[in-house]
C-alpha beads as a LAMMPS data file, in Angstrom:
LAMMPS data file: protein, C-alpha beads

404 atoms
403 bonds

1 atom types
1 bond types

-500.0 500.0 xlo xhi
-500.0 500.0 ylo yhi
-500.0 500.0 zlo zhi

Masses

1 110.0

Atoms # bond

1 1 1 71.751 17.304 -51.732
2 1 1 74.312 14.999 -51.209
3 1 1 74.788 15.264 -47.286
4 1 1 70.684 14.850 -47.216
5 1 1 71.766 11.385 -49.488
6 1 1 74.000 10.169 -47.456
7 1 1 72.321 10.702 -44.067
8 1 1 69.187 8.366 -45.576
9 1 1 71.554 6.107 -46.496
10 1 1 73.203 5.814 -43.059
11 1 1 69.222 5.941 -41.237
12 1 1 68.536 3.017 -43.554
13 1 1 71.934 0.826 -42.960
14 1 1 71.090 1.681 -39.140
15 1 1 67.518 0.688 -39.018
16 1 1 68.568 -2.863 -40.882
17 1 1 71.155 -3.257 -38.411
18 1 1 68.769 -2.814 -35.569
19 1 1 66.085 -5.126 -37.797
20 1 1 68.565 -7.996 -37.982
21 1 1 69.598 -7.882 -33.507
22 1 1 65.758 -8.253 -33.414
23 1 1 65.616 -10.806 -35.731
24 1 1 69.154 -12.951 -34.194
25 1 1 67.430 -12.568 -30.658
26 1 1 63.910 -13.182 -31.087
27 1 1 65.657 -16.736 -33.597
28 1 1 67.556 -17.899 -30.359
29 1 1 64.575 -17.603 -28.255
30 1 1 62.386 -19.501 -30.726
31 1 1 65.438 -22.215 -30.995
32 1 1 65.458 -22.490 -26.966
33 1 1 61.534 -22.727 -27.108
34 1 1 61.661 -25.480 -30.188
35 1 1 63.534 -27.463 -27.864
36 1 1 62.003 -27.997 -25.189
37 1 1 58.084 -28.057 -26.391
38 1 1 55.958 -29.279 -29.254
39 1 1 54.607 -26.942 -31.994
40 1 1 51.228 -27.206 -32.376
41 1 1 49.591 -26.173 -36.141
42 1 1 47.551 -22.900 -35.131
43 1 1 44.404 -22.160 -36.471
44 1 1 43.304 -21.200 -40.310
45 1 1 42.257 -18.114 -39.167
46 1 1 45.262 -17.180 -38.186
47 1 1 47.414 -17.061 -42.012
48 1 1 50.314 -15.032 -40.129
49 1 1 51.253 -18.673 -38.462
50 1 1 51.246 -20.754 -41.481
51 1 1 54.449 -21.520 -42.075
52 1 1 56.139 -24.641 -41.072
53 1 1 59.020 -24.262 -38.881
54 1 1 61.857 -26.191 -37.470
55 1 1 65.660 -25.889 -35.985
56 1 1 66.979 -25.944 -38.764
57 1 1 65.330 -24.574 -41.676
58 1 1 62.349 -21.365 -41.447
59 1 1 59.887 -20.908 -44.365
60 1 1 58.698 -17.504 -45.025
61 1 1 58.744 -14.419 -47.393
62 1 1 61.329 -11.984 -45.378
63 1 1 62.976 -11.473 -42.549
64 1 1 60.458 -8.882 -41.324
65 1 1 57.430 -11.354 -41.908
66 1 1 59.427 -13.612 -39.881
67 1 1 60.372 -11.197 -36.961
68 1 1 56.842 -10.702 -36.885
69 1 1 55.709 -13.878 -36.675
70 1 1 58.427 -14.932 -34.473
71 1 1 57.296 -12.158 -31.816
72 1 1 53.730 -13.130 -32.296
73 1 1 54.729 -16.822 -31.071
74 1 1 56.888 -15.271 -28.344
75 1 1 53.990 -13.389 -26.751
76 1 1 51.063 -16.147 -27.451
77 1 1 50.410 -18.271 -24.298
78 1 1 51.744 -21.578 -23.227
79 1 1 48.510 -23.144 -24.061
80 1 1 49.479 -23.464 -27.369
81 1 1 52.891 -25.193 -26.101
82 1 1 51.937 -28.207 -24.669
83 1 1 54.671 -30.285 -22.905
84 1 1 55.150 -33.935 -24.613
85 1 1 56.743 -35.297 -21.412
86 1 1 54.054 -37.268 -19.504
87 1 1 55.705 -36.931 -16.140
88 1 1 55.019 -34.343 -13.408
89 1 1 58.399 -33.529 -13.330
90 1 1 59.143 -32.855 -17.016
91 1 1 56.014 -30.602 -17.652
92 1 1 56.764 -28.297 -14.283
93 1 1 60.193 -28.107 -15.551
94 1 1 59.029 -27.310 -19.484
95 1 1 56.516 -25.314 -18.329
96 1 1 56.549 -21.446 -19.945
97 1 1 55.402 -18.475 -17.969
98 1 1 53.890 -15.879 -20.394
99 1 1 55.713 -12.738 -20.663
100 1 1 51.921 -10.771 -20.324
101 1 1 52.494 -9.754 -16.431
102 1 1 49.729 -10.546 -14.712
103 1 1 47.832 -8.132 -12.777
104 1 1 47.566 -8.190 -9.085
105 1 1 44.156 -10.282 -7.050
106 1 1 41.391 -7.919 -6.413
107 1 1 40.550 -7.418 -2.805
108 1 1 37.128 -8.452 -2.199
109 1 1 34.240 -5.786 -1.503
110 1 1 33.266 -4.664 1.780
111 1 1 29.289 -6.055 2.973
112 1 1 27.001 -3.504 1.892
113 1 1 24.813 -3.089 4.901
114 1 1 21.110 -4.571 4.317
115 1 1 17.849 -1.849 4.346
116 1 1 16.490 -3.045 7.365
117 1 1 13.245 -2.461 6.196
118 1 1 11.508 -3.335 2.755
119 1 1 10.161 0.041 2.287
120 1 1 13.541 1.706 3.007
121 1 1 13.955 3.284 -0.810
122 1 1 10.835 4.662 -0.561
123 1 1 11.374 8.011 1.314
124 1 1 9.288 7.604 4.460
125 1 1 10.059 4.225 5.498
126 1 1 8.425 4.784 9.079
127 1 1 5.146 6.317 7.805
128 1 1 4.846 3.184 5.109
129 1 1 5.829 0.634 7.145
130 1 1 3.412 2.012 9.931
131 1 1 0.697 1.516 7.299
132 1 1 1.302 -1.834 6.164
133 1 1 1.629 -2.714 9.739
134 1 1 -1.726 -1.783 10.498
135 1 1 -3.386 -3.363 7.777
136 1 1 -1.656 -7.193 8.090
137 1 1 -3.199 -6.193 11.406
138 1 1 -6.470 -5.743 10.529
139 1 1 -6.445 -8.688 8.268
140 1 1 -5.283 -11.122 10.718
141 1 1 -8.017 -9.342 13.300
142 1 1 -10.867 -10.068 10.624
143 1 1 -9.511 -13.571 10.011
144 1 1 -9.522 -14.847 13.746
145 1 1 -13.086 -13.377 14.289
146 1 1 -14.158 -14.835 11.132
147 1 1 -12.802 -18.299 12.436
148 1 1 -14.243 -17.991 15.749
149 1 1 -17.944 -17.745 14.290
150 1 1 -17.976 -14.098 16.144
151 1 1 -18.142 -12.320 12.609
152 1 1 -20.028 -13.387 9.657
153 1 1 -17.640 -14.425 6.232
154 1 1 -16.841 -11.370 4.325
155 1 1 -18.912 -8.704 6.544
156 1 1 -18.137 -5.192 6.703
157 1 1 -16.143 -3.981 10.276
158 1 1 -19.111 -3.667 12.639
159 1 1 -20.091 -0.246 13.887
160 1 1 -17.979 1.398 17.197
161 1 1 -19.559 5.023 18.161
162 1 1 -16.213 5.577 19.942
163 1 1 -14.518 5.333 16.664
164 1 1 -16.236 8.837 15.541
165 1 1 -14.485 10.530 18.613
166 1 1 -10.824 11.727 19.521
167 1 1 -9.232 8.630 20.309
168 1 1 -5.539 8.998 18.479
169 1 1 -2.637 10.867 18.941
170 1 1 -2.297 14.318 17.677
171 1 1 -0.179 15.331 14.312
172 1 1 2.687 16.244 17.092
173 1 1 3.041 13.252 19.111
174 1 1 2.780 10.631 16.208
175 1 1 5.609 12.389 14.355
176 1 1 7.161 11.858 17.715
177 1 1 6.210 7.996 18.084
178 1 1 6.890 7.317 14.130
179 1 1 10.067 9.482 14.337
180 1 1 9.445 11.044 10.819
181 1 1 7.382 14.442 9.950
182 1 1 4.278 13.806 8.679
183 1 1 1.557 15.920 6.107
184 1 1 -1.707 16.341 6.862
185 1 1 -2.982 13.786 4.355
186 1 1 -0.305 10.938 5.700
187 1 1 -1.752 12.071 9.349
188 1 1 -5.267 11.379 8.356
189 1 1 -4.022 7.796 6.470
190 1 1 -2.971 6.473 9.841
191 1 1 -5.768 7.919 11.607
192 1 1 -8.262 6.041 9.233
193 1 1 -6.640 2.756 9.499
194 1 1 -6.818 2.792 13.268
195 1 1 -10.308 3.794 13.565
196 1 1 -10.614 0.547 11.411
197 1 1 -8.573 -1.839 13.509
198 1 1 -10.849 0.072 16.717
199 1 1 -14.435 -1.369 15.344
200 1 1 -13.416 -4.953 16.126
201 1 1 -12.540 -4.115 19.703
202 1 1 -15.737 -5.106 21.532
203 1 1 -15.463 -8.365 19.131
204 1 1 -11.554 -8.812 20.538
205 1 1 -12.988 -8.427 24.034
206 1 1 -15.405 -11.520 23.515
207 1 1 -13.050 -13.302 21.556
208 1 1 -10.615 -12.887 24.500
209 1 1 -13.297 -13.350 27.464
210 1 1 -14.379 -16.819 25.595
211 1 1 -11.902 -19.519 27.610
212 1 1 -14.059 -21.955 24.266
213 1 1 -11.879 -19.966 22.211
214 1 1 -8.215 -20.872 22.743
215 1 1 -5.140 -19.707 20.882
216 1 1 -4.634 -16.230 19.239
217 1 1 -3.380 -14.675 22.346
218 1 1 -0.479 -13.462 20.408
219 1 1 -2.559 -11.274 17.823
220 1 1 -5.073 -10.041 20.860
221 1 1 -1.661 -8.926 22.646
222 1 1 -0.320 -7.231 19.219
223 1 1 -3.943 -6.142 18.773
224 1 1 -4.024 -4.159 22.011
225 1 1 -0.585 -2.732 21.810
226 1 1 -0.862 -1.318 18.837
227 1 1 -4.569 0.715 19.470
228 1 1 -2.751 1.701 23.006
229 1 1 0.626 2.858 21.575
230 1 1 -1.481 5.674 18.897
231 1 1 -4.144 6.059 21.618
232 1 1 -4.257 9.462 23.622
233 1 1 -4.028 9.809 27.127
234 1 1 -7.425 11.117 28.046
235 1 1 -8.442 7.922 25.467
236 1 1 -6.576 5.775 27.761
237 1 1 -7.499 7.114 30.467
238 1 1 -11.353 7.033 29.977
239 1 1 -10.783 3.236 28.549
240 1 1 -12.750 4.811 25.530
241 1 1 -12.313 1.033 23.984
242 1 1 -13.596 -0.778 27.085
243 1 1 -16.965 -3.500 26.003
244 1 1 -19.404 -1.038 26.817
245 1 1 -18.215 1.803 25.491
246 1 1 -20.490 2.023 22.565
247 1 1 -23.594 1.718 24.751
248 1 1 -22.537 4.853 27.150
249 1 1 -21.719 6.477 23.907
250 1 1 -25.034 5.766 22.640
251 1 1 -26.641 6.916 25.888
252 1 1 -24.152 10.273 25.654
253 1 1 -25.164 10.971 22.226
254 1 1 -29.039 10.948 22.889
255 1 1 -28.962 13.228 25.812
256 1 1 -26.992 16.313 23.791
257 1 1 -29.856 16.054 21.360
258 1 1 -32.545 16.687 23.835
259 1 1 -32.873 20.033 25.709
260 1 1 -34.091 21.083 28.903
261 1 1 -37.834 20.788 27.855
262 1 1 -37.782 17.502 26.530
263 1 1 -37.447 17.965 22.906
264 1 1 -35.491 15.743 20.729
265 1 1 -34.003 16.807 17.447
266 1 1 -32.517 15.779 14.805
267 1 1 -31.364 16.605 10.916
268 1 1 -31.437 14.507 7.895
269 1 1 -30.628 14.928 4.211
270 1 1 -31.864 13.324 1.426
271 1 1 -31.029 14.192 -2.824
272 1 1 -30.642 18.236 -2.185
273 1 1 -32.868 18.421 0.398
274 1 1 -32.473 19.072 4.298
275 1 1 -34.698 18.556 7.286
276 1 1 -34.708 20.128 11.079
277 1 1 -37.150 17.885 12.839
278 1 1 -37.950 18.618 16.629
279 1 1 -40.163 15.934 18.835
280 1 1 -41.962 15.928 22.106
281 1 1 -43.865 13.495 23.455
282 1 1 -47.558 13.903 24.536
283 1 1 -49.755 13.344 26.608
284 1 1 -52.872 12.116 24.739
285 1 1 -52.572 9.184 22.133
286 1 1 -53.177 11.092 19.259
287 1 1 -49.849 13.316 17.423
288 1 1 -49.536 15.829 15.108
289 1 1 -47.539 16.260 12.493
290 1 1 -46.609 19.695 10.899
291 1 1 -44.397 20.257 7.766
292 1 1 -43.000 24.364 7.402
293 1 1 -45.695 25.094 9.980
294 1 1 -48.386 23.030 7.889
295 1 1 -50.193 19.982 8.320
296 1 1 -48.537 17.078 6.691
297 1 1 -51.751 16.595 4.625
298 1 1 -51.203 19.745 2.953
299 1 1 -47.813 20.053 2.659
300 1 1 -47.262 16.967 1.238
301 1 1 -50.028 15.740 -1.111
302 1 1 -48.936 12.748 -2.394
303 1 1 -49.266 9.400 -0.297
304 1 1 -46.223 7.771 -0.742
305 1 1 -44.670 11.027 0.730
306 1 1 -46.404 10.824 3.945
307 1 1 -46.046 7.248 3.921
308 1 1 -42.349 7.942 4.096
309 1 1 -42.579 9.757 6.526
310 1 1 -44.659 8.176 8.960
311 1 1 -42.604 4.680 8.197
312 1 1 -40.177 5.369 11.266
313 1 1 -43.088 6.102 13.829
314 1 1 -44.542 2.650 12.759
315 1 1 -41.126 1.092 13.140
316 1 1 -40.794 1.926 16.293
317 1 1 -45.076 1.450 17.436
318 1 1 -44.941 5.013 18.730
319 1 1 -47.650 6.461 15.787
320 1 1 -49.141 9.239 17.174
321 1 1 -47.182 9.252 20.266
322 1 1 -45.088 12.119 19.531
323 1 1 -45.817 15.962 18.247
324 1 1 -43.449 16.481 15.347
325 1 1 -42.372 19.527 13.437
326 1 1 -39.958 19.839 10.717
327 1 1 -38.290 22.598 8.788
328 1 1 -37.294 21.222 5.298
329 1 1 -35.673 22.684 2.262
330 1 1 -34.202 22.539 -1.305
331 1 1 -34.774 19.407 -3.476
332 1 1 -38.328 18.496 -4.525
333 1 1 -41.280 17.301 -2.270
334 1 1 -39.587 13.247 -2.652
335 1 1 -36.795 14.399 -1.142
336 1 1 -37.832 16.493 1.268
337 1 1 -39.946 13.179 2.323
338 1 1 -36.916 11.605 2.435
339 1 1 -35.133 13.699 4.599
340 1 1 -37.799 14.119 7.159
341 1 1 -38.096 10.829 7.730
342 1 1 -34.428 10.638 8.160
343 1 1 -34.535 13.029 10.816
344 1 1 -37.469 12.127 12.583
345 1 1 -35.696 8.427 13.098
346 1 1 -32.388 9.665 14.547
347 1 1 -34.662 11.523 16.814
348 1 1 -36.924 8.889 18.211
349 1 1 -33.961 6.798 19.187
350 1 1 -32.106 9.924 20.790
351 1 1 -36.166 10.539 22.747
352 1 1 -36.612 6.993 23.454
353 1 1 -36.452 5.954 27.152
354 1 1 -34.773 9.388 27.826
355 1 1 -36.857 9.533 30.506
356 1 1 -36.029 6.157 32.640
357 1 1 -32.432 6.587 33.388
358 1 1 -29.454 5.053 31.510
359 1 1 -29.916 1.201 33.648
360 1 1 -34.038 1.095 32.415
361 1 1 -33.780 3.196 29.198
362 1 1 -30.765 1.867 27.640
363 1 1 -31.874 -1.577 26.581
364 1 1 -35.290 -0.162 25.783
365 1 1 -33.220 2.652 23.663
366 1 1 -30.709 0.082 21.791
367 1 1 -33.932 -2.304 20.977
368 1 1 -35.667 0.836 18.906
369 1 1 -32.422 1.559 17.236
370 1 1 -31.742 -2.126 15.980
371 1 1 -34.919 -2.054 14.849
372 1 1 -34.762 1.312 12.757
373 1 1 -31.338 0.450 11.923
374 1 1 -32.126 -2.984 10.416
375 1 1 -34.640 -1.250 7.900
376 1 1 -32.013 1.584 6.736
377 1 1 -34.060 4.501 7.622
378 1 1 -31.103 5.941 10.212
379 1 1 -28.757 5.864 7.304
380 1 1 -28.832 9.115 4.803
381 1 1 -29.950 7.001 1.284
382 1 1 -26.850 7.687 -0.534
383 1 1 -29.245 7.613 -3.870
384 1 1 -28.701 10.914 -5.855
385 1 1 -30.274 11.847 -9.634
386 1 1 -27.941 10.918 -12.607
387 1 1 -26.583 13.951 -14.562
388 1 1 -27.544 14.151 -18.282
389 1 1 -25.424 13.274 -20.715
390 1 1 -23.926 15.446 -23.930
391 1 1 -25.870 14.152 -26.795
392 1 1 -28.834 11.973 -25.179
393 1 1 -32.347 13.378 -24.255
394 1 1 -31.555 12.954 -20.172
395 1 1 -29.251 11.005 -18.138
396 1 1 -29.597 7.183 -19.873
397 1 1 -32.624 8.244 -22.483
398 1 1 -30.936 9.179 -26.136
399 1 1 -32.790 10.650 -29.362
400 1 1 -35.052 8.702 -31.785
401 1 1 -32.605 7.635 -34.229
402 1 1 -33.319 8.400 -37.773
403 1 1 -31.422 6.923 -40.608
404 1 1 -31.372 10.132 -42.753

Bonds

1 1 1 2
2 1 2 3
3 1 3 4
4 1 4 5
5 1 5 6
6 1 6 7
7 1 7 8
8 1 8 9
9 1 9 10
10 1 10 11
11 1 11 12
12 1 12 13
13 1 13 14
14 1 14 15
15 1 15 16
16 1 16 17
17 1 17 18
18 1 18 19
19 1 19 20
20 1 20 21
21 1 21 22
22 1 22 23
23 1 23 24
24 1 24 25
25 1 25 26
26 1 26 27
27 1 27 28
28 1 28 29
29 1 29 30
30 1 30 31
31 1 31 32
32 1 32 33
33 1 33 34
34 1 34 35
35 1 35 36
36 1 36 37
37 1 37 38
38 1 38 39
39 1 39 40
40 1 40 41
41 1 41 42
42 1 42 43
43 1 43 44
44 1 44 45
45 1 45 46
46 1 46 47
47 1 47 48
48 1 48 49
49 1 49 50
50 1 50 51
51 1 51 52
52 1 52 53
53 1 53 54
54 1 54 55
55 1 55 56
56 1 56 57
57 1 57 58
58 1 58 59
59 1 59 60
60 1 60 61
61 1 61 62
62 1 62 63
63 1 63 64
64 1 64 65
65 1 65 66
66 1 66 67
67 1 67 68
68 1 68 69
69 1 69 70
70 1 70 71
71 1 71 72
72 1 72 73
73 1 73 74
74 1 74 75
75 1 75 76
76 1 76 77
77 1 77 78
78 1 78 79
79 1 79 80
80 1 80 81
81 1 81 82
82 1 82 83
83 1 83 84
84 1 84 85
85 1 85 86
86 1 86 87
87 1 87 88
88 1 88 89
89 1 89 90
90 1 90 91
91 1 91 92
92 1 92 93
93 1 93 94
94 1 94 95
95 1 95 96
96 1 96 97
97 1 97 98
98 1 98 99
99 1 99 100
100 1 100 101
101 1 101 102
102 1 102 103
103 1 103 104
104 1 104 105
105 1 105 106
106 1 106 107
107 1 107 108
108 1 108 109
109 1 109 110
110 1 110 111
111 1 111 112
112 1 112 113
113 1 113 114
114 1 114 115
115 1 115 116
116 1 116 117
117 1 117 118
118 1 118 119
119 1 119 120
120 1 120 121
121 1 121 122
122 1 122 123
123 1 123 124
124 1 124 125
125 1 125 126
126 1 126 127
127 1 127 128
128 1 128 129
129 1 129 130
130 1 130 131
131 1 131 132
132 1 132 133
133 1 133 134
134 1 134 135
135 1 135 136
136 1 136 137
137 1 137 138
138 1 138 139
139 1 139 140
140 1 140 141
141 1 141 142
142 1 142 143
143 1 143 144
144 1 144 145
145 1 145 146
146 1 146 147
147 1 147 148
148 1 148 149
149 1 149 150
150 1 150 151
151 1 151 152
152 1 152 153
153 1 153 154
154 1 154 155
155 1 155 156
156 1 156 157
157 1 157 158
158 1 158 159
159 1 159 160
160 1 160 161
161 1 161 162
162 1 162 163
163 1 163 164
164 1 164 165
165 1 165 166
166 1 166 167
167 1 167 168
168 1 168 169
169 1 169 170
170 1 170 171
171 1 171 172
172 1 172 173
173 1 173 174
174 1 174 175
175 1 175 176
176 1 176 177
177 1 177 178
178 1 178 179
179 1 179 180
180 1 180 181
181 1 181 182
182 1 182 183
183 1 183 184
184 1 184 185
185 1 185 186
186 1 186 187
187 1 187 188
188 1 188 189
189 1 189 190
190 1 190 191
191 1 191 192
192 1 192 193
193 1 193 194
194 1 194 195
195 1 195 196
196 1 196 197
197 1 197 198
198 1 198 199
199 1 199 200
200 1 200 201
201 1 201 202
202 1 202 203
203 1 203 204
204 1 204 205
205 1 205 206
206 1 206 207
207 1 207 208
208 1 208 209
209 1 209 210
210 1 210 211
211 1 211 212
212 1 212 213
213 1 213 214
214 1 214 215
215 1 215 216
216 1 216 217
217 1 217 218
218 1 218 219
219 1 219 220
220 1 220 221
221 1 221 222
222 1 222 223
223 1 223 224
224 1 224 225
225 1 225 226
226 1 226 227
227 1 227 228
228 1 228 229
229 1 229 230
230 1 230 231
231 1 231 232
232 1 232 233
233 1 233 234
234 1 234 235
235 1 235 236
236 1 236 237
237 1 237 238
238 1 238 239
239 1 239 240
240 1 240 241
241 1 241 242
242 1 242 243
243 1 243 244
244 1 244 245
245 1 245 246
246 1 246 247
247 1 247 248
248 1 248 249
249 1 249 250
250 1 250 251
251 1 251 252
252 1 252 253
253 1 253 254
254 1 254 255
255 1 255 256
256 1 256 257
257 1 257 258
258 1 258 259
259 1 259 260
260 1 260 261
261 1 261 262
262 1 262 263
263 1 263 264
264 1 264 265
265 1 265 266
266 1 266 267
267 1 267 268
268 1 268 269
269 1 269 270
270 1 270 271
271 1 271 272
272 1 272 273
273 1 273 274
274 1 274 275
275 1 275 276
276 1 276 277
277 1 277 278
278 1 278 279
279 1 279 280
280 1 280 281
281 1 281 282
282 1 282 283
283 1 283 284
284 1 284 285
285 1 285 286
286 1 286 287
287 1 287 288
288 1 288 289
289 1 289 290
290 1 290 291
291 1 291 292
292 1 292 293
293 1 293 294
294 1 294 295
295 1 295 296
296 1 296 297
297 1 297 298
298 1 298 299
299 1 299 300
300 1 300 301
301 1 301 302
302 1 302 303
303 1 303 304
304 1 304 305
305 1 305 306
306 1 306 307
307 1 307 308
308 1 308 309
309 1 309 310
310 1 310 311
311 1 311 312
312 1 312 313
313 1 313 314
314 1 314 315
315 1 315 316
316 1 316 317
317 1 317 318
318 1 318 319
319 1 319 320
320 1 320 321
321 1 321 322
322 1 322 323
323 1 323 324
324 1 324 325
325 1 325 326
326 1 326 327
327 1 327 328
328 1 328 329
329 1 329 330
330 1 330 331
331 1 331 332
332 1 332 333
333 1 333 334
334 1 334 335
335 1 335 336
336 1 336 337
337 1 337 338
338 1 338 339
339 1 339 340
340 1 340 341
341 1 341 342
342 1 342 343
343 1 343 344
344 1 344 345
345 1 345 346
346 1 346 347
347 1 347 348
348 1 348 349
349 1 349 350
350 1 350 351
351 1 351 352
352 1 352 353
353 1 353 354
354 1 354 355
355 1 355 356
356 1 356 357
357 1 357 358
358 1 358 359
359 1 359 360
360 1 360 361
361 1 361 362
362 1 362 363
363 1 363 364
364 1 364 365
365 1 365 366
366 1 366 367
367 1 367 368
368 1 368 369
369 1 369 370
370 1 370 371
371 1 371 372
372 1 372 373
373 1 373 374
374 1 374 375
375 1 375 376
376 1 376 377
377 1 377 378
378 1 378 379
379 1 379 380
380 1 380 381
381 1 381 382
382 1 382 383
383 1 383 384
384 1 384 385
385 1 385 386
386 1 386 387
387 1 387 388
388 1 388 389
389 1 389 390
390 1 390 391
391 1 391 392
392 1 392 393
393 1 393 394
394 1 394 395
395 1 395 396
396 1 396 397
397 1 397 398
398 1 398 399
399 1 399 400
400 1 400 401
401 1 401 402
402 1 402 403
403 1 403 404
């Protein structure tokens, strides 16, 4: 008991000792410090600082307060120190590094190497920018025609048959010439956009044969590239884009639908209904017409039926000039109307001037289809019956309401 005294005792006289070198050191520094600088009041919210001190005499409660406060003023910054001399001199000279050590300058960052593209985060930077390529493309294309009085404001992209064939590269070669692997739904996004861009090419061509039309030679250059650099070879070789191409198309596309006897046919649709109609010019001025291997009288009973269905042959002045029969199913009577008619007008412009050669029959053949195409009756009428509705009597008609 009394060695375990004694040892406290001496731990105790020791850590005083050691207290009171802390206290003599840290006093000489603040002395050294007092004379060279000006004390300036700190802050209220400091209360650790509030004392007032001088060389000679130190107000505070202990000696440990004051070590503490003593270190605190050691470690603080110079700002609070500031020099009283006015020269340059005198202030370098009374200036006081802190003892914090500061840390060493940060090197600056390497560049970071720009996406060359704006669409580089977004996975398939060649298939995207490929897309928005083509349709700035398009846009400009539209714009200069739209200028240059060759296409009317806010018209639709006019009509190339060449478009409908195998112009583009396959799935192969445009992963090739893209450099990326593309799905079958990406493949047929390109695909589409480029038979867009292809329907203005016979307006290009007369935009670009006009010398009344000057400037835009950049854009018919891009426009050109671009259809040529997706284009296949036996496209590029057959100049499938040249001015003319939709009128040998035209002329192509009749003679497949008429066979070695003369006979042109032809399909339409129409609601749920389909028609087969076959046609053959005679020889006498009077035509028939049969319907399922009946007269059109019988089959069809109603007027405005038949009226529908002669409508093409009056069109085109050739009433009675042809023999027609049609094979026609599903759907009611209307639309089997519809669809024969359909059918029977696709098939007098593949008959007409069949017979004269492509140099005679051609302007005779694109005259009958302007004509037919101007009324809408070579079109399929996209028309189809409204479903019924839960809760309402048929598609738009609801129940009598009743109160109670």
């Amino acid at each position: 008991m009394f060695d375990r005294t004694a040892s406290s005792r001496d731990a105790k006289r020791k850590r005083a000792a050691s207290e009171e070198n802390d206290f003599n050191s840290l006093l000489n520094d603040f002395h050294h410090l007092h004379s060279t600088t000006t004390y300036h009041p700190p802050l209220s919210s400091e209360p650790s600082l509030k004392m007032a001190l001088t060389p000679g005499t130190i107000a505070t409660s202990s000696k440990r307060a004051l070590t503490s406060t003593l270190r605190t003023l050691s470690l603080t910054n110079t700002v609070r120190f500031a020099s009283t001399s006015t020269s340059s001199s005198s202030s370098s000279s009374s200036y006081q590094q802190s003892r914090i050590p500061r840390l060493p300058p940060i090197a600056p960052l390497p560049a970071r190497t720009k996406p060359t593209s704006p669409s580089y985060y977004t996975g398939r930077p060649a298939y995207i920018d490929t897309l928005l390529e083509l349709e700035e493309l398009t846009r400009q294309t539209k714009r200069l025609l739209e200028q240059s009085h060759l296409l009317p404001p806010n018209s639709s992209a006019p009509t190339l048959t060449s478009a409908r064939q195998n112009l583009w590269a396959s799935i192969g070669d445009l992963q090739t010439i893209l450099g990326t692997n593309l799905k079958a739904a990406q493949y047929r996004q390109i695909v589409s956009r480029l038979s867009l861009l292809a329907r203005y090419a016979t307006l290009v061509k007369q935009f670009e044969s006009n010398p009344a039309l000057a400037g835009g030679s950049e854009m018919v250059d891009k426009f050109h590239t671009t259809l040529e650099r997706f284009m296949n070879e036996n496209a590029k070789s057959q100049n499938l884009l040249a001015e003319k191409d939709s009128d040998r198309a035209l002329w192509l596309a009749s003679e497949k639908k008429i066979d070695g006897k003369g006979r042109a046919y032809s399909m339409g649709r129409r609601k749920e209904s389909s028609a087969q109609v076959w046609i053959v010019r005679t020889k006498s001025s009077v035509g028939s017409i049969l319907i399922n291997n009946q007269p059109i009288q019988e089959y069809f009973t109603r007027t405005a039926e038949r009226e529908a269905i002669t409508w093409p042959l009056k069109l085109s002045s050739t009433l009675g000039a042809y023999n027609v029969f049609a094979l026609c199913r599903g759907g009611g009577k209307s639309g089997q109307a519809g669809a024969v008619a359909h059918a029977l007008a696709n098939a007098i412009v593949a008959e007409t001037g069949s017979s004269l050669g492509m140099e005679h029959g051609l302007p005779v053949k694109k005259y009958v289809r302007d004509v037919l195409a101007k009324d809408g009756v070579l079109k399929r009428d996209p028309r189809m019956v409204e479903r019924k509705k839960t809760g309402m009597l048929k598609a738009r008609k609801a129940f009598t309401w009743v109160k109670r």
